[in-house]
MARFINU-34633 format. One record per residue: x, y, z of N, C-alpha, C in turn. Coordinates in steps of 0.001 Angstrom, whole numbers, plus 500000, padded with zeros to 6 digits. Layout:
% MARFINU-34633
XYZXYZXYZ/...
//
This chain:
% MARFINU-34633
518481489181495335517087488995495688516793489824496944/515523490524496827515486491352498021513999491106498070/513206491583499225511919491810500142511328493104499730/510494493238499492510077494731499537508412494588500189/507990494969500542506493495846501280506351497036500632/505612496865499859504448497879499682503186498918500573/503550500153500829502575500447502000501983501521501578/500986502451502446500707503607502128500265504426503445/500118505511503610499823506392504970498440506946505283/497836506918506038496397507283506299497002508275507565/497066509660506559496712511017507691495461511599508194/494402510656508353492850511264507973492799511774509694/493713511377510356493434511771511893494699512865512416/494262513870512814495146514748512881495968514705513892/495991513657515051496910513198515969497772512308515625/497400511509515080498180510256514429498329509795513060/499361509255512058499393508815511058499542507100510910/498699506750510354499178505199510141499296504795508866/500292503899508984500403503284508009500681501844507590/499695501113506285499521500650505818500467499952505233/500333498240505940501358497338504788500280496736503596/500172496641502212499162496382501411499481495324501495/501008494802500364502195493213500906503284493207500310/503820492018500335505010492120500346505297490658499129/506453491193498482506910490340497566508134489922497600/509137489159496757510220488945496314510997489851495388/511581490504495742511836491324494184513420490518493590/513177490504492578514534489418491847515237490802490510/514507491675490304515052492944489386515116493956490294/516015494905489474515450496409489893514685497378489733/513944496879488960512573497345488626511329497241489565/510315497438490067509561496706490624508282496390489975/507393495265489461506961495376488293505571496351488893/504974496708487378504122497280487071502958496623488173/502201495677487946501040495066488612501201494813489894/502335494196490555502827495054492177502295496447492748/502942497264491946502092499119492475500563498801492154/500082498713490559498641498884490664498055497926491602/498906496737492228497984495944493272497789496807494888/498910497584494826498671498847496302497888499650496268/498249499777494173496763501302494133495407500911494797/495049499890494111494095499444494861493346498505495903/494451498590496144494056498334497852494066499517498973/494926500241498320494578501535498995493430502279498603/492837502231497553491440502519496903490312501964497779/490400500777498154489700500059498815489398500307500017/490540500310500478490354500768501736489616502492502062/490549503373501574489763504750501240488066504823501514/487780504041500856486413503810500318484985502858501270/485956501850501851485610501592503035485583502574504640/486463503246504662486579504034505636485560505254505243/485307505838504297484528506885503689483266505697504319/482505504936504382481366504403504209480897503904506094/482204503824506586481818503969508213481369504963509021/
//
């Protein structure tokens, strides 16, 4: 059984990079499932999209 975090990087500032924890699960395979990633895709979508609108 292991931990994993899901994250992603926002280079939109050319001094600094940050990055993004979306979250974090249990992982019990070695796989990591499918709906885990598409839950980062979009949250990183989200966010994107919010920041575009400030």
């Amino acid at each position: 059984m292991q931990i994993r975090f899901l994250a992603f990087w926002d280079k939109s500032n050319n001094k600094d990079t940050l990055v993004l924890a979306t979250h974090g699960f249990i992982k019990k395979m070695d796989k990591v499932h499918k709906n885990e990633i598409e839950r980062a895709e979009r949250i990183r979508i989200i966010y994107f999209e919010n920041k575009r609108q400030l």
